[in-house]
GUMARNU-705983 format. One record per residue (C-alpha): residue number from 1; residue in one letter; x, y, z. Coordinates in steps of 0.1 Angstrom, whole numbers, plus 5000, padded with zeros to 4 digits. Example, Ala and Ser with C-alpha at 12.3 -4.5 7.8 and 13.67 -1.06 7.14 Angstrom:
<pts>
i = 1 | aa = A | px = 5123 | py = 4955 | pz = 5078
i = 2 | aa = S | px = 5137 | py = 4989 | pz = 5071
</pts>
This chain:
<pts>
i = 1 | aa = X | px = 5000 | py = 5000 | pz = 5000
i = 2 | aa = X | px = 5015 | py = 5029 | pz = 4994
i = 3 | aa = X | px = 5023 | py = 5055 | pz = 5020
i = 4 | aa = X | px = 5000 | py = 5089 | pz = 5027
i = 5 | aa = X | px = 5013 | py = 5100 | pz = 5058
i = 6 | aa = X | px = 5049 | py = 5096 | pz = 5068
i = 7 | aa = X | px = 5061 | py = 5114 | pz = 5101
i = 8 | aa = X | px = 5097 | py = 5115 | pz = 5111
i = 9 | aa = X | px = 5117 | py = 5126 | pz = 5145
i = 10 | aa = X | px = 5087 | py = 5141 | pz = 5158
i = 11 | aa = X | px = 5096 | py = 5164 | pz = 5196
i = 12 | aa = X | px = 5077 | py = 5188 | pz = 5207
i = 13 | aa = X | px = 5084 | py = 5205 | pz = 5240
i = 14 | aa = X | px = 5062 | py = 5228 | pz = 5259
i = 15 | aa = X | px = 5084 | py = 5258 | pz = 5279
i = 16 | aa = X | px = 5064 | py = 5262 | pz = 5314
i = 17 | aa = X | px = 5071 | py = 5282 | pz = 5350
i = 18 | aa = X | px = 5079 | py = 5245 | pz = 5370
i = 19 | aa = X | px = 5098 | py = 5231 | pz = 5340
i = 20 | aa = X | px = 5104 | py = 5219 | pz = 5301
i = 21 | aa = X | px = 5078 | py = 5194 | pz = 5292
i = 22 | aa = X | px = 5096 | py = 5168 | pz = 5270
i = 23 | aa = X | px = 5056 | py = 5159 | pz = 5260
i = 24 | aa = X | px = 5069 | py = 5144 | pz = 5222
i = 25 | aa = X | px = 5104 | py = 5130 | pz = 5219
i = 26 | aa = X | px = 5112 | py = 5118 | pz = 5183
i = 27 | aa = X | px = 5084 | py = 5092 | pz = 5170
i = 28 | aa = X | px = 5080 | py = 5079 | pz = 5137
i = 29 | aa = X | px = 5055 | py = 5062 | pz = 5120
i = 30 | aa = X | px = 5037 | py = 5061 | pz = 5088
i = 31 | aa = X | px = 5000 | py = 5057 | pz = 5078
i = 32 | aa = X | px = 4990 | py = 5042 | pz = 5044
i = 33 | aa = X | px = 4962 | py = 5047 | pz = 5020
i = 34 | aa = X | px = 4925 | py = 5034 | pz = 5034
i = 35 | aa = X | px = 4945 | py = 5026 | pz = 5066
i = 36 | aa = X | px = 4929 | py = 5026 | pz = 5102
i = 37 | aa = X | px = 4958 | py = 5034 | pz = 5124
i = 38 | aa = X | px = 4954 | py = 5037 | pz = 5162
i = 39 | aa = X | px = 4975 | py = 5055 | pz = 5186
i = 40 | aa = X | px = 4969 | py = 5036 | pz = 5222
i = 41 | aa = X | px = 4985 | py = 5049 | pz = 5259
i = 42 | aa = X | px = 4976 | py = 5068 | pz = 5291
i = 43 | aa = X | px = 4966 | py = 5103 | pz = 5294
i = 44 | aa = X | px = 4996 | py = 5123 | pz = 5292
i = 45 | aa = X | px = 5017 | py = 5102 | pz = 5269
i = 46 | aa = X | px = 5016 | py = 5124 | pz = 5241
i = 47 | aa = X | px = 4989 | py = 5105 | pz = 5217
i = 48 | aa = X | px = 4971 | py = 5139 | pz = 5215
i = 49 | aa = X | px = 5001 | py = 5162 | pz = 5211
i = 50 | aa = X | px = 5021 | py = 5146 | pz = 5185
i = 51 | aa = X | px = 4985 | py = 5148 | pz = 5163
i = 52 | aa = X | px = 4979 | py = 5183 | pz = 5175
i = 53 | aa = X | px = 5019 | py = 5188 | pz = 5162
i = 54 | aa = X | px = 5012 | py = 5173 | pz = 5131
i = 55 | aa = X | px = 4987 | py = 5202 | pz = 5121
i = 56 | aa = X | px = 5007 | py = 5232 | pz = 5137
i = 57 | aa = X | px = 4973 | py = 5235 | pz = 5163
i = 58 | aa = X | px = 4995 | py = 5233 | pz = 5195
i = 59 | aa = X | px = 4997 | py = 5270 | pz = 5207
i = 60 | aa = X | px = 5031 | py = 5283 | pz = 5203
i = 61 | aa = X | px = 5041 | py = 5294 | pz = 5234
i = 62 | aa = X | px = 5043 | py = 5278 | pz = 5253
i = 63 | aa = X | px = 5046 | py = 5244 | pz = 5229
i = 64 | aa = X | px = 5074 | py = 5244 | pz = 5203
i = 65 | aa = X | px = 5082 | py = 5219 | pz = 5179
i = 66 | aa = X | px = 5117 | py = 5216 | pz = 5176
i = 67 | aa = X | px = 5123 | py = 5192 | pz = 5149
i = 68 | aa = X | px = 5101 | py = 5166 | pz = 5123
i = 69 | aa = X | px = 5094 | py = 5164 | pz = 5092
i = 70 | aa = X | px = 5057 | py = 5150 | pz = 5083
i = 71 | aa = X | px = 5053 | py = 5144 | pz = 5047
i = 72 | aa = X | px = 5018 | py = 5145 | pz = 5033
i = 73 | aa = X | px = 5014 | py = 5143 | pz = 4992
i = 74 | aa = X | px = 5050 | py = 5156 | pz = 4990
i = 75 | aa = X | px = 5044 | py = 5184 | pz = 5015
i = 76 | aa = X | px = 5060 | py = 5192 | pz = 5042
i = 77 | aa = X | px = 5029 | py = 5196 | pz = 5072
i = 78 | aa = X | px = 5058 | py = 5213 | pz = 5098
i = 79 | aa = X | px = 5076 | py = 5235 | pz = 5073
i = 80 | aa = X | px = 5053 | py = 5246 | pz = 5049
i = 81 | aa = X | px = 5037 | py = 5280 | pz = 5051
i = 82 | aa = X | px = 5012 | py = 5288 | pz = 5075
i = 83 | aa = X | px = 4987 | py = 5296 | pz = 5041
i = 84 | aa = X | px = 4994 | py = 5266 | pz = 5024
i = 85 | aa = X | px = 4985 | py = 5247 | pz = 5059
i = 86 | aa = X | px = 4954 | py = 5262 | pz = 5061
i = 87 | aa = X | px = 4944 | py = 5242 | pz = 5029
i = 88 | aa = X | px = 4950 | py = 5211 | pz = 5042
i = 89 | aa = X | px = 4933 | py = 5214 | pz = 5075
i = 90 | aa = X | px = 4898 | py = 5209 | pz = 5073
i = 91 | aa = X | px = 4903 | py = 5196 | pz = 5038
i = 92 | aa = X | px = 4920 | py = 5169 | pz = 5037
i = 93 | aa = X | px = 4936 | py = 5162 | pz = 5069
i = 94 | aa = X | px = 4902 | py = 5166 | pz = 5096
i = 95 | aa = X | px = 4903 | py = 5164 | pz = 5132
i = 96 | aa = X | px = 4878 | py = 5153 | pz = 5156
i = 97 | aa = X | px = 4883 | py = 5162 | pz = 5193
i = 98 | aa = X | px = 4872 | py = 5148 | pz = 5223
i = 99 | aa = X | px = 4848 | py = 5171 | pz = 5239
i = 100 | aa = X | px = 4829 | py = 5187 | pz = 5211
i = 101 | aa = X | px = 4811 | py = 5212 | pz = 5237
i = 102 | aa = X | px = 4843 | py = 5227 | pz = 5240
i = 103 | aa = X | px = 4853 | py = 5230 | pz = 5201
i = 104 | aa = X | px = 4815 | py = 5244 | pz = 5189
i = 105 | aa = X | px = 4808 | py = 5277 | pz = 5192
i = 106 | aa = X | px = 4774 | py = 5283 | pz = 5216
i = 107 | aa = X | px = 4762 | py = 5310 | pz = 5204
i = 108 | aa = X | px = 4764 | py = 5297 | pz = 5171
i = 109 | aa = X | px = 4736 | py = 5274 | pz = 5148
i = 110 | aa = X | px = 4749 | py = 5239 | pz = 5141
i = 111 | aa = X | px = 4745 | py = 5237 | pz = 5111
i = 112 | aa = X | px = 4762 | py = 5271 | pz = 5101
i = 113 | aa = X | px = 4794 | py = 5258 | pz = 5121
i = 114 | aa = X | px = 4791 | py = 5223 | pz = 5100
i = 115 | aa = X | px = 4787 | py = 5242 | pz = 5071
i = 116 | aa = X | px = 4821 | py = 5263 | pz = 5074
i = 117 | aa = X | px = 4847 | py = 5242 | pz = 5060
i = 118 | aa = X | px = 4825 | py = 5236 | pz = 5028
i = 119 | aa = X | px = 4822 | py = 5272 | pz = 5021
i = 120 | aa = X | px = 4860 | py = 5283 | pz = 5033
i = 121 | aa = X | px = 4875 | py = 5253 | pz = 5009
i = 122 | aa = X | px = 4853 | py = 5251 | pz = 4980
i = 123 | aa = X | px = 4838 | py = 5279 | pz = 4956
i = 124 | aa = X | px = 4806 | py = 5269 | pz = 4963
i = 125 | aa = X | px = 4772 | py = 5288 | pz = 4970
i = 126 | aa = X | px = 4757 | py = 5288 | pz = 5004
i = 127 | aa = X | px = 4731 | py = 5263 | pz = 4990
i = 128 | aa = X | px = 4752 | py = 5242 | pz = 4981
i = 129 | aa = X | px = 4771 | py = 5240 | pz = 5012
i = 130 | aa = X | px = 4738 | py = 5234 | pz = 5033
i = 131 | aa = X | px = 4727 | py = 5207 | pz = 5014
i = 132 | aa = X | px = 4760 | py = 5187 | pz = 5015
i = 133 | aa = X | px = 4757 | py = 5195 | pz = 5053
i = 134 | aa = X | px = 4721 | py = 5179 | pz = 5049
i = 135 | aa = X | px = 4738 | py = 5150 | pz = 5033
i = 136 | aa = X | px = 4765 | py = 5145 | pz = 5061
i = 137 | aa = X | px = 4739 | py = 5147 | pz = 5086
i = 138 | aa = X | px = 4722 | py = 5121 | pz = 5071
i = 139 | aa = X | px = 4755 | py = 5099 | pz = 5067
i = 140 | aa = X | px = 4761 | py = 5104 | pz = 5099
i = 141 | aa = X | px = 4727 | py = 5094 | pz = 5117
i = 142 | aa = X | px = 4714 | py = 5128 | pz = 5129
i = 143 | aa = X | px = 4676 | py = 5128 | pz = 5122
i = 144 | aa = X | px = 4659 | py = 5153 | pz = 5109
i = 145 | aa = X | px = 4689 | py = 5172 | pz = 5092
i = 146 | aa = X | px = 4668 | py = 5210 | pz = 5085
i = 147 | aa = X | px = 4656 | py = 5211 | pz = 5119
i = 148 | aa = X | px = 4689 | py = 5200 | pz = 5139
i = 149 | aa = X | px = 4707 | py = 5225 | pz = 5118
i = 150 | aa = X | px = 4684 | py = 5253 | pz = 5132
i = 151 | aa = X | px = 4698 | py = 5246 | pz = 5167
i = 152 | aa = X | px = 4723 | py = 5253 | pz = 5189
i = 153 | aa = X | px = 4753 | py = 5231 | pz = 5204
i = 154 | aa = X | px = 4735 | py = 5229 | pz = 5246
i = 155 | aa = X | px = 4703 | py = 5221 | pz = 5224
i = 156 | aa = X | px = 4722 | py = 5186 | pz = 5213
i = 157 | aa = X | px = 4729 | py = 5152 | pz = 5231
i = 158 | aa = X | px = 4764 | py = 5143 | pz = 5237
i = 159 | aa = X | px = 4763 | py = 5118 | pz = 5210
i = 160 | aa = X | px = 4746 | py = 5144 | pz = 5188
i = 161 | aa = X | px = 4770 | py = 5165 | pz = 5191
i = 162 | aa = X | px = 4796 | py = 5141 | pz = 5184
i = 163 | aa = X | px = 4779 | py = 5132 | pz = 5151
i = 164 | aa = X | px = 4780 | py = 5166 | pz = 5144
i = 165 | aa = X | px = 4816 | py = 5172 | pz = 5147
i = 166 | aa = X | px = 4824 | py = 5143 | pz = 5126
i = 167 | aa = X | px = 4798 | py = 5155 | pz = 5099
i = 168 | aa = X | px = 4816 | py = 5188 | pz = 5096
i = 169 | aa = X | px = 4851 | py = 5164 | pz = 5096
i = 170 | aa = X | px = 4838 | py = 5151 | pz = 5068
i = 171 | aa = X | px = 4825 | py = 5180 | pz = 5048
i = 172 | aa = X | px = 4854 | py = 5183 | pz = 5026
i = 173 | aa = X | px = 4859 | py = 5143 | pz = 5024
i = 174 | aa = X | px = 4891 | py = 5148 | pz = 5035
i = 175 | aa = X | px = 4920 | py = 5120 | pz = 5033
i = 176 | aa = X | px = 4928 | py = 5119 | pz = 5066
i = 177 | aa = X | px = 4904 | py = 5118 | pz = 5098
i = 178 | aa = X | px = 4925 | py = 5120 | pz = 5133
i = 179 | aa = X | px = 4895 | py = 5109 | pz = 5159
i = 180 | aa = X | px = 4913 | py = 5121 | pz = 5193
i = 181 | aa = X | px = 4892 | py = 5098 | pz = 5221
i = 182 | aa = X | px = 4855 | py = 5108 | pz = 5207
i = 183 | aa = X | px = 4837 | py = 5085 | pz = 5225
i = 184 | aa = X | px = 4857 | py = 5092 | pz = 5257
i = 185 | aa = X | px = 4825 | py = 5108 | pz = 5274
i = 186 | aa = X | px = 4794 | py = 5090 | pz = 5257
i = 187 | aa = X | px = 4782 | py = 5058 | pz = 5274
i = 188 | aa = X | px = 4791 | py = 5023 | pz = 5261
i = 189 | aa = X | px = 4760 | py = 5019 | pz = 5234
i = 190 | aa = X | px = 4766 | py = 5053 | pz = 5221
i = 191 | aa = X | px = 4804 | py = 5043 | pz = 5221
i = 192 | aa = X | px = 4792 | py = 5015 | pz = 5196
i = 193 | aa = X | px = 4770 | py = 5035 | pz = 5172
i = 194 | aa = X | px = 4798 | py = 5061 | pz = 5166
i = 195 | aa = X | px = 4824 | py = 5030 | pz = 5159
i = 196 | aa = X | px = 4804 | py = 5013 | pz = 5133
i = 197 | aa = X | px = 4794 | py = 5048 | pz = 5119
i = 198 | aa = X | px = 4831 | py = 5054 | pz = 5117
i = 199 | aa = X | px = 4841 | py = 5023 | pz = 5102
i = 200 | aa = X | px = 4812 | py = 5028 | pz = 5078
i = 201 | aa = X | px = 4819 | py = 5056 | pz = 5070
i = 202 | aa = X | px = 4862 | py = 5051 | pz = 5062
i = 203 | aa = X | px = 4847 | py = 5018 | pz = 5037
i = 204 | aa = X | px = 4821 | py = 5053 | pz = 5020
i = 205 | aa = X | px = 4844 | py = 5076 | pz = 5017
i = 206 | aa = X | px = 4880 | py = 5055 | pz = 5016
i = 207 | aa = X | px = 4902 | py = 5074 | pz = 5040
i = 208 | aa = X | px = 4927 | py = 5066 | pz = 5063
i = 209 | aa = X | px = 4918 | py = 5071 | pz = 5100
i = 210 | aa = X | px = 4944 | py = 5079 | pz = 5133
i = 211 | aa = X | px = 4925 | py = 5067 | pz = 5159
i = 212 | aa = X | px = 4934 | py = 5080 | pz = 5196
i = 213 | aa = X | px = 4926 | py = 5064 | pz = 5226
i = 214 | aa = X | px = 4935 | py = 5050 | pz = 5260
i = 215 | aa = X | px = 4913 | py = 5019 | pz = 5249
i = 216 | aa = X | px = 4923 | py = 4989 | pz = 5237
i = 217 | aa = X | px = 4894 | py = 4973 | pz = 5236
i = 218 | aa = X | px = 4880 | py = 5002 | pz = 5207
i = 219 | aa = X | px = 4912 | py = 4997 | pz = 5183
i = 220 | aa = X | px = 4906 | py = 4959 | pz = 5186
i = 221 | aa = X | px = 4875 | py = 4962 | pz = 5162
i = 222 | aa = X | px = 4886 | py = 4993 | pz = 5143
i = 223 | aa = X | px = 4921 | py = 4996 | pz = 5134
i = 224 | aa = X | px = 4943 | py = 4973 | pz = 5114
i = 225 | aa = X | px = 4976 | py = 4985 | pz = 5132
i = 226 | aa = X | px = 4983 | py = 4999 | pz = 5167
i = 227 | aa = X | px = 5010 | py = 5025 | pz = 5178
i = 228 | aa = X | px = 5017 | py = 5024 | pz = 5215
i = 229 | aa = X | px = 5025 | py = 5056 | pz = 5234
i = 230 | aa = X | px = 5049 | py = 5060 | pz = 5274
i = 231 | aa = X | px = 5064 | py = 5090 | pz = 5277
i = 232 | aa = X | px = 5062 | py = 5108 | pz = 5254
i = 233 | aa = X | px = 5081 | py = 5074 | pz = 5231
i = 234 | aa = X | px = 5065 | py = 5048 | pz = 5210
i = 235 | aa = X | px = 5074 | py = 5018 | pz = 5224
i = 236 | aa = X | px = 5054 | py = 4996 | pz = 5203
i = 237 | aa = X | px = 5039 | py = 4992 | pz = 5171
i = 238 | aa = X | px = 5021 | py = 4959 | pz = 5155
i = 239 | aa = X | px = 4994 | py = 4949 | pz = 5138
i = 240 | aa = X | px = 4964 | py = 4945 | pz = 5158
i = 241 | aa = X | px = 4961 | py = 4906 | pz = 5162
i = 242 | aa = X | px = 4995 | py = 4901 | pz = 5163
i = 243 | aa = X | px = 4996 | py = 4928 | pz = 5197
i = 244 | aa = X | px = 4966 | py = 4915 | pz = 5208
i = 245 | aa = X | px = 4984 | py = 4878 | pz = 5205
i = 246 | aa = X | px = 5016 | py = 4884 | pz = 5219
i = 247 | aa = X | px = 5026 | py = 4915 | pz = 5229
i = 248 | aa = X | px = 5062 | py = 4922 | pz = 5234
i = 249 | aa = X | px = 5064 | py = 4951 | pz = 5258
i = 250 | aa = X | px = 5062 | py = 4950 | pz = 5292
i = 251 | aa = X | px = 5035 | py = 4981 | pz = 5292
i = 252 | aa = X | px = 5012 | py = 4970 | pz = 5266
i = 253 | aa = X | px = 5011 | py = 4933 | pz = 5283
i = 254 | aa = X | px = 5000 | py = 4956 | pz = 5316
i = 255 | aa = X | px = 4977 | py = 4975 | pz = 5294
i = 256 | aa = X | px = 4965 | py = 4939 | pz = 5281
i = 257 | aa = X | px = 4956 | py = 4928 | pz = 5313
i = 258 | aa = X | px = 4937 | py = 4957 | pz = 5330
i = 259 | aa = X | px = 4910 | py = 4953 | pz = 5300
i = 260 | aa = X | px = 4880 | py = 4936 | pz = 5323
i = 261 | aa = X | px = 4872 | py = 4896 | pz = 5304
i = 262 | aa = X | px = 4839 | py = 4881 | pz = 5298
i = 263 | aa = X | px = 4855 | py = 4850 | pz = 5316
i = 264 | aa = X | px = 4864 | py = 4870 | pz = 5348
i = 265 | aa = X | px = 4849 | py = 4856 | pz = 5381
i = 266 | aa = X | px = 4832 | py = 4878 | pz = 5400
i = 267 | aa = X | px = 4854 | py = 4885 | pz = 5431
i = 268 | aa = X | px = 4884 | py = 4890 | pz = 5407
i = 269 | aa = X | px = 4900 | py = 4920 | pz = 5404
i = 270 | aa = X | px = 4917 | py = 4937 | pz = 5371
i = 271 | aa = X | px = 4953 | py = 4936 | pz = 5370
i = 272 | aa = X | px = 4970 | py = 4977 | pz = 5373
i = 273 | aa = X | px = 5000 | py = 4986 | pz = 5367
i = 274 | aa = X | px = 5023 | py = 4993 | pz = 5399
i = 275 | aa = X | px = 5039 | py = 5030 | pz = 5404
i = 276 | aa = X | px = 5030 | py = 5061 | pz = 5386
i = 277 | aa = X | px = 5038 | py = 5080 | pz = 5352
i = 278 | aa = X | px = 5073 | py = 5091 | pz = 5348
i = 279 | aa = X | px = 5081 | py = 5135 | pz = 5350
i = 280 | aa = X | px = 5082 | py = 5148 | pz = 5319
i = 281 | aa = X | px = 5102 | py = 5177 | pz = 5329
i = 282 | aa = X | px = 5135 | py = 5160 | pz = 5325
i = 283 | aa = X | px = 5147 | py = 5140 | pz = 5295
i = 284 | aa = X | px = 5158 | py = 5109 | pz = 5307
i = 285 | aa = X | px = 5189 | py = 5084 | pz = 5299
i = 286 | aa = X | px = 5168 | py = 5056 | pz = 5310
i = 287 | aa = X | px = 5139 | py = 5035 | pz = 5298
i = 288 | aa = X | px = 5112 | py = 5059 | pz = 5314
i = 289 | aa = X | px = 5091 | py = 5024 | pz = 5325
i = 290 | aa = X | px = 5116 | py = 5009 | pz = 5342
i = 291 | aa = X | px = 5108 | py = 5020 | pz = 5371
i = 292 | aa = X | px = 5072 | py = 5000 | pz = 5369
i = 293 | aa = X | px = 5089 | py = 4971 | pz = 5349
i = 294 | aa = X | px = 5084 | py = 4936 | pz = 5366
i = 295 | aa = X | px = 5108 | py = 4925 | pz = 5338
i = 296 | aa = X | px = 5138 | py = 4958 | pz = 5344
i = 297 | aa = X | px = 5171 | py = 4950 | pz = 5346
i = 298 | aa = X | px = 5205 | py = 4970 | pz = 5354
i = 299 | aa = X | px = 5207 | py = 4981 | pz = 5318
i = 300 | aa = X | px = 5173 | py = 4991 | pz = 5315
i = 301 | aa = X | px = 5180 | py = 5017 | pz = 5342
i = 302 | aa = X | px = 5210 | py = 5033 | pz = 5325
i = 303 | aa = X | px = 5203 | py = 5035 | pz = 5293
i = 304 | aa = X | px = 5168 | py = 5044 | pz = 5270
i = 305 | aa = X | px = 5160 | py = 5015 | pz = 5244
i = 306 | aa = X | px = 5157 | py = 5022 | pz = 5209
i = 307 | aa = X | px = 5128 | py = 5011 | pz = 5186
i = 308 | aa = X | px = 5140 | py = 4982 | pz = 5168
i = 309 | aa = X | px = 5124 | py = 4966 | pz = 5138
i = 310 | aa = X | px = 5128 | py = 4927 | pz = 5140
i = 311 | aa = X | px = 5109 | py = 4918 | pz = 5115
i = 312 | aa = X | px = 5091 | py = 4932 | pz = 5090
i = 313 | aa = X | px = 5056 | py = 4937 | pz = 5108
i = 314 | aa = X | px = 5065 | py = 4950 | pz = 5143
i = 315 | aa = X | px = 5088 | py = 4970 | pz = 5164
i = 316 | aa = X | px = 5093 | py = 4971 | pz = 5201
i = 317 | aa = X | px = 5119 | py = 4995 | pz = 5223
i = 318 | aa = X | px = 5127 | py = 4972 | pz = 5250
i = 319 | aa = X | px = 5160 | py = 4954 | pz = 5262
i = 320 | aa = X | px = 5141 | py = 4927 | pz = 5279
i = 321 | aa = X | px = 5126 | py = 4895 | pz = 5257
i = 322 | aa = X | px = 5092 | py = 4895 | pz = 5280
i = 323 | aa = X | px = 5085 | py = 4854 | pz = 5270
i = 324 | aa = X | px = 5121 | py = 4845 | pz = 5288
i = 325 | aa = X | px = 5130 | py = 4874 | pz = 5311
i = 326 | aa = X | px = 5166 | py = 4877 | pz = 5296
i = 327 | aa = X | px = 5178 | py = 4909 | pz = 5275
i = 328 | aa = X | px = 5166 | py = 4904 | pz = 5241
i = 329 | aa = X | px = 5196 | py = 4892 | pz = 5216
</pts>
């Protein structure tokens, strides 16, 4: 498949009163064509940041991207001009966030927000826009298109609102959709709807989807690969099956096995992981989970594993070989 998205050396850093925040600190990955690619870890690990970096949205200052390169149809994303960026977000690199109360305007109609990126990225006629936002509503399960358009954000369910945000996503049918955690604050059968709308909806249009979450259980029925996030580092990266079958990281098997199992007994409790998230104000020499790690040794706390390619489908940063509890050869 050929490439779409390739990002390289990523860091971003964030310049605050206690300290530098090393929040990004060199990842590379690519996405290809009609790919669903999902970006896994716990809040703080820099999924968000490094996708917010990606489209220049990270407010600068305090943030500052110090180096990357993030290739999109032979164009730089982190070098090119600020005007030529503007034509790609919204048209064909979208973002949906997390908490679409926050990103609507209140005192704004719906369906004027949603109609927007139509109007600013196509010479079209009002008209026109409105009824390809009438059309996205539909695709996206919001009944009643004229009349939801007439209202306002507070006027909207959470999962409305969410449906919403991914019609105007998809407004320009863009190439890329980064979802950051969008079903983070919806209950469990809402969760589902706007999964199987979204994977609907990438087989419509045929568009390659970054996926954020701190759920593994979501990217098990949605992506193809996974990208796993500590620190600030990838420190994994495998298909789906292959991570759900064997993972080789001592973090993702802990991630693994807090995820609650139909086969659990009812007394039994979920596995968590021991300790608490490394300081990001200080770049560290050594692997930043060692000091969780059930499988750490000496070298683990001197010096920072590289991510290694072994084999042409996964790559793991890790000294230790998790299956035998000896430093990987």
């Amino acid at each position: 498949m050929d490439k779409l998205l390739s990002v390289n050396d990523l860091r971003t850093h964030f310049y605050t009163r206690e300290g530098v925040v090393h929040a990004v600190n060199g990842i590379s990955f690519d996405l290809e064509a009609g790919e669903t690619l999902g970006i896994v870890g716990e809040s703080g690990c820099g999924k968000s940041v490094s996708m917010l970096s990606l489209l220049r949205l990270i407010p600068q200052p305090p943030g500052k991207i110090l180096s990357g390169s993030a290739n999109f149809n032979d164009i730089d994303l982190l070098s090119t001009s600020e005007d030529e960026l503007r034509k790609i977000r919204g048209a064909k690199i979208s973002m949906v966030f997390q908490d679409p109360m926050t990103y609507f305007n209140p005192v704004l109609k719906v369906g004027k927000q949603v109609m927007e990126p139509y109007l600013l990225h196509n010479d079209v006629s009002e008209k026109e826009a409105e009824e390809r936002m009438f059309e996205m509503f539909a695709e996206v399960g919001i009944s009643n298109p004229k009349g939801c358009a007439e209202d306002y954000p507070h006027q909207y369910s959470g999962g409305m609102r969410q449906r919403a945000m991914i019609a105007m996503a998809l407004m320009c049918s863009p190439e890329i959709l980064i979802a950051d955690e969008p079903t983070t604050a919806l209950d469990v059968t809402i969760q589902a709807q706007i999964i199987d709308m979204v994977r609907k909806l990438r087989d419509d249009f045929d568009m390659s989807i970054i996926w954020i979450t701190h759920d593994l259980g979501i990217i098990a029925n949605l992506a193809q690969r996974v990208i796993v996030m500590y620190a600030g580092y990838i420190i994994e990266e495998a298909y789906v099956k292959d991570l759900y079958k064997k993972p080789l990281h001592p973090y993702t098997i802990g991630l693994l096995n807090s995820l609650p199992r139909l086969d659990m007994k009812e007394k039994e409790k979920l596995n968590t992981i021991e300790g608490i998230p490394p300081v990001m104000y200080k770049e560290t020499n050594l692997c930043p989970f060692a000091p969780r790690c059930q499988f750490a040794i000496d070298k683990c706390l001197n010096e920072n594993p590289p991510l290694e390619r072994f084999d042409n489908k996964r790559s793991v940063a890790c000294w230790v070989d998790v299956e035998t509890g000896k430093e990987r050869k």
